[in-house]
C-alpha positions in Angstrom: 0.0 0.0 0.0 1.4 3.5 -0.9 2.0 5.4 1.7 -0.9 8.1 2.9 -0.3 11.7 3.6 -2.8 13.8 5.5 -2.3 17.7 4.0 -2.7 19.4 7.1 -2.3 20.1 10.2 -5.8 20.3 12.0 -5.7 18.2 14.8 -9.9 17.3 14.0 -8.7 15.8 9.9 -5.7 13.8 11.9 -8.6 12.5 14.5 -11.1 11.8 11.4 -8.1 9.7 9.6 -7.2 7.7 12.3 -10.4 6.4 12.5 -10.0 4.4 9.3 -7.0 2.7 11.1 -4.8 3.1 8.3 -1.0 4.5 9.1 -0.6 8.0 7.5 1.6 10.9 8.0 0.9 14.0 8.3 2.8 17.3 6.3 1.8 20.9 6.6 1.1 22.1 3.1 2.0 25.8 3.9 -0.2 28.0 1.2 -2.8 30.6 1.9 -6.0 29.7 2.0 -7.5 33.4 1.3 -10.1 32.8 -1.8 -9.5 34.7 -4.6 -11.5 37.6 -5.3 -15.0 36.6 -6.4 -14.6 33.5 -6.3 -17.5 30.6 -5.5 -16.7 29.3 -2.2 -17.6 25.4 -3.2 -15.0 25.9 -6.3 -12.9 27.5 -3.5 -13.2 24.9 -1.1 -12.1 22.4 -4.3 -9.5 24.4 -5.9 -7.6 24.5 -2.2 -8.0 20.6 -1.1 -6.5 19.9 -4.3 -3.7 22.7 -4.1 -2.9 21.9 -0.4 -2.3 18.0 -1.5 -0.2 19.1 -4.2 1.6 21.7 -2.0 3.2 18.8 -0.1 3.7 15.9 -3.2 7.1 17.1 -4.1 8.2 15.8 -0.4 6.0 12.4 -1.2 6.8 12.0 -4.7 5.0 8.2 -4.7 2.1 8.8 -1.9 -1.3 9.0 -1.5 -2.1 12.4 -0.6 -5.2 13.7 1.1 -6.4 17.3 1.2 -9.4 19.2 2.3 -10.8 22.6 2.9 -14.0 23.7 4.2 -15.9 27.2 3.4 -19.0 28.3 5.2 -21.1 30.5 3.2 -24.4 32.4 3.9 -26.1 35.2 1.7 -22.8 35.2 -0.6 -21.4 36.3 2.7 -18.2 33.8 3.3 -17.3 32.5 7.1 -13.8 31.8 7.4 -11.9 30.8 11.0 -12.5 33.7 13.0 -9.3 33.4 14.9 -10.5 35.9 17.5 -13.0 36.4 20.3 -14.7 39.4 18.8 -14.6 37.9 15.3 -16.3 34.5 16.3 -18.9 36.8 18.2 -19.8 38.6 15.2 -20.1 35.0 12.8 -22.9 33.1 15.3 -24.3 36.6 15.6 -25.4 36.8 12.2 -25.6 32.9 11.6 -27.9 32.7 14.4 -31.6 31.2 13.5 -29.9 30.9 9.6 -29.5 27.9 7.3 -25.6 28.0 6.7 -23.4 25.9 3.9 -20.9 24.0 5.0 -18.9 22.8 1.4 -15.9 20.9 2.2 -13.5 20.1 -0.7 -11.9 16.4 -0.7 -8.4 15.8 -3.0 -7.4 12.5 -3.3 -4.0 13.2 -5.1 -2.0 9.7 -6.5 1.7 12.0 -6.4 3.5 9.3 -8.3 0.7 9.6 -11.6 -0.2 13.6 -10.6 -3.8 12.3 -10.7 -6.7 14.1 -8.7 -9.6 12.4 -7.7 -11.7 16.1 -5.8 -15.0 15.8 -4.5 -16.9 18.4 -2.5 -19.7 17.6 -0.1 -22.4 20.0 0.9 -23.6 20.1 4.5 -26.4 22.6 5.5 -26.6 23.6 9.3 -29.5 25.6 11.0 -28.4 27.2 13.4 -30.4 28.0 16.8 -31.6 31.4 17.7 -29.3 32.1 20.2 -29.1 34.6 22.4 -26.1 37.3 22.6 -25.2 35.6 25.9 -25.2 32.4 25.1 -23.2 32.7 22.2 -20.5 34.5 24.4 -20.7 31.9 27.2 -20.4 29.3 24.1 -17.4 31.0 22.8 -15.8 31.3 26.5 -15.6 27.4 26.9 -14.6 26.1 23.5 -13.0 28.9 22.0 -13.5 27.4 18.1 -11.3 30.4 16.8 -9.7 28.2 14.2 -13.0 26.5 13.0 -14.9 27.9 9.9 -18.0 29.2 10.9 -16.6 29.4 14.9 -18.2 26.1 16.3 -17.2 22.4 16.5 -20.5 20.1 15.7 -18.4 17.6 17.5 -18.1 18.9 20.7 -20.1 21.9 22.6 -21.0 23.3 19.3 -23.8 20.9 18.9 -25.5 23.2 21.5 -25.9 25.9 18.8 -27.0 23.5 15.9 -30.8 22.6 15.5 -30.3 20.6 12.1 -28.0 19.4 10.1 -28.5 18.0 6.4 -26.0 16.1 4.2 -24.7 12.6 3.6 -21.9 12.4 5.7 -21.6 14.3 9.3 -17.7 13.8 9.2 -17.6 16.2 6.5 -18.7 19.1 8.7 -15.9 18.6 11.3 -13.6 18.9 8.1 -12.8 15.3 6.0 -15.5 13.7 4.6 -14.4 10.1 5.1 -17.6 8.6 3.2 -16.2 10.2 0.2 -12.4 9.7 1.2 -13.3 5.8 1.4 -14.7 5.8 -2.2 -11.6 7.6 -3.1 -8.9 5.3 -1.4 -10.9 2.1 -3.4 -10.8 3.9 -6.8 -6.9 3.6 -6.2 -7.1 0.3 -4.3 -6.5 0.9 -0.8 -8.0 -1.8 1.1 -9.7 0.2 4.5 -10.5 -3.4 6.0 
């Protein structure tokens, strides 16, 4: 089996991974992930899995590479990580009671052939109607600052979710491993 390499350096896509059970390292791919200017945020969310996979194939000329990127988007309005306090107070302010799109972008990248298998998978979350407080007392004990959209469905931020739609929960936290499985058969990695 060729070797697998996870494109980044969120500790929630190394947590997803291991799940699989299957040995993988991990390289920082390094690049800005700013969109460019007008840009769709699903063909965003592609265009920088694939970029951050290929980003790091010239280290792991004959691996398996995995990337992903996530972009919340409401309105035409994009929600990036907030990386502050104030910043994350402002997002679930005006997410609050709102249907929000989660797209993450999956890159399967084969670095010995330079193929690409992407895939992007759509999540919609409704968000409760919170109230200025609760958000802040939300924000005070996870601190999601590094999170698009400034809350983590898998742990406290479940609090602030009244729905979520889509095929595969996993992708909201940031890997869609539904998809990632398809991908690994299409280049004959056994997951069992």
């Amino acid at each position: 089996m060729p070797t697998l390499v996870l494109a980044s350096t969120s500790p929630y896509r190394q947590q997803l991974l291991a799940r699989l059970g299957l040995p993988f390292t991990i390289a920082d791919p390094a690049l800005s992930e700013d969109l460019l200017p007008g840009e769709d945020p699903d063909l965003a969310a592609l265009r920088l899995s694939e970029a951050k996979a290929r980003a790091v194939a010239g280290c792991h000329p004959q691996s398996l590479i995995i990337g992903s990127d996530q972009v919340a988007s409401l309105d035409g309005r994009v929600f990036g990580k907030p990386g502050t306090y104030e910043q994350a107070v402002r997002q679930l302010q005006q997410m609050r009671g709102r249907r929000v799109r989660f797209f993450t972008g999956l890159c399967l990248l084969n670095a010995g052939s330079g193929q690409a298998h992407v895939r992007g998978v759509p999540t919609t979350v409704t968000f409760r109607d919170l109230a200025d407080e609760e958000i802040e007392a939300y924000l005070r004990r996870e601190q999601p600052y590094n999170c698009a959209g400034s809350a983590k469905s898998e742990g406290l931020g479940i609090a602030l979710i009244a729905r979520i739609e889509g095929d595969d929960p996993n992708a909201l936290i940031g890997l869609p491993l539904i998809a990632l499985c398809d991908l690994l058969r299409s280049e004959s990695v056994a997951v069992f």
